[in-house]
C-alpha positions in Angstrom: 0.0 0.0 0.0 2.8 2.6 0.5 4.1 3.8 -2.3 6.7 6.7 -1.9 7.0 6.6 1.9 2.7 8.2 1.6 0.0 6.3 3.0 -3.9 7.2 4.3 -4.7 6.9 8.0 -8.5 6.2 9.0 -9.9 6.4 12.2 -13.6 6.3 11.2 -14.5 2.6 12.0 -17.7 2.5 9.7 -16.4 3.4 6.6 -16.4 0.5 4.4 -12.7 1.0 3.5 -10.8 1.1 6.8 -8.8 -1.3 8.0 -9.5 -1.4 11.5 -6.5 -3.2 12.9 -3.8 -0.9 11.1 -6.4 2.7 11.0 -5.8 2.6 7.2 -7.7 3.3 4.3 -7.9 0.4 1.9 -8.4 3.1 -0.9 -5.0 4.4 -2.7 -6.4 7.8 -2.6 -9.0 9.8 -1.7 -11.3 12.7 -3.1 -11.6 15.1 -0.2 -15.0 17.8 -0.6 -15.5 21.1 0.9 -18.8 21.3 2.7 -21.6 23.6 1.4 -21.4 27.0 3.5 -18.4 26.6 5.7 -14.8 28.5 4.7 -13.6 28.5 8.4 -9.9 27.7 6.7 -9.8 24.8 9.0 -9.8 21.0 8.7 -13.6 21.0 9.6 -14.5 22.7 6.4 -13.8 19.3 4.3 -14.8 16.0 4.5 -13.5 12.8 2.3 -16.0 12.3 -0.5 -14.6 9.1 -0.6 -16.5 7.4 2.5 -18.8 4.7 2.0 -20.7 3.0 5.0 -19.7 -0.8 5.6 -22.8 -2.7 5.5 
């Protein structure tokens, strides 16, 4: 998974691509999204588009 020395941490346990034991994402990259209405310039203003719930 890394390639580069870069890898994705997850901490969100329902999303369908974490690996729980490691807090990785499965994914080998993400599309992060701003949220509608919120330029605070800080982390909270984005979310990762990429989330899917595990079922």
């Amino acid at each position: 998974m890394e390639e580069n020395g870069q890898k994705i941490n997850c901490t969100v346990e329902s999303c369908k691509y974490n690996n729980g034991e490691e807090n990785l994402c499965m994914l080998q990259a993400i599309h992060v999204s701003p949220i509608q209405g919120n330029d605070s310039k800080e982390p909270d203003e984005s979310m990762c588009a990429s989330y899917k719930y595990e079922d």
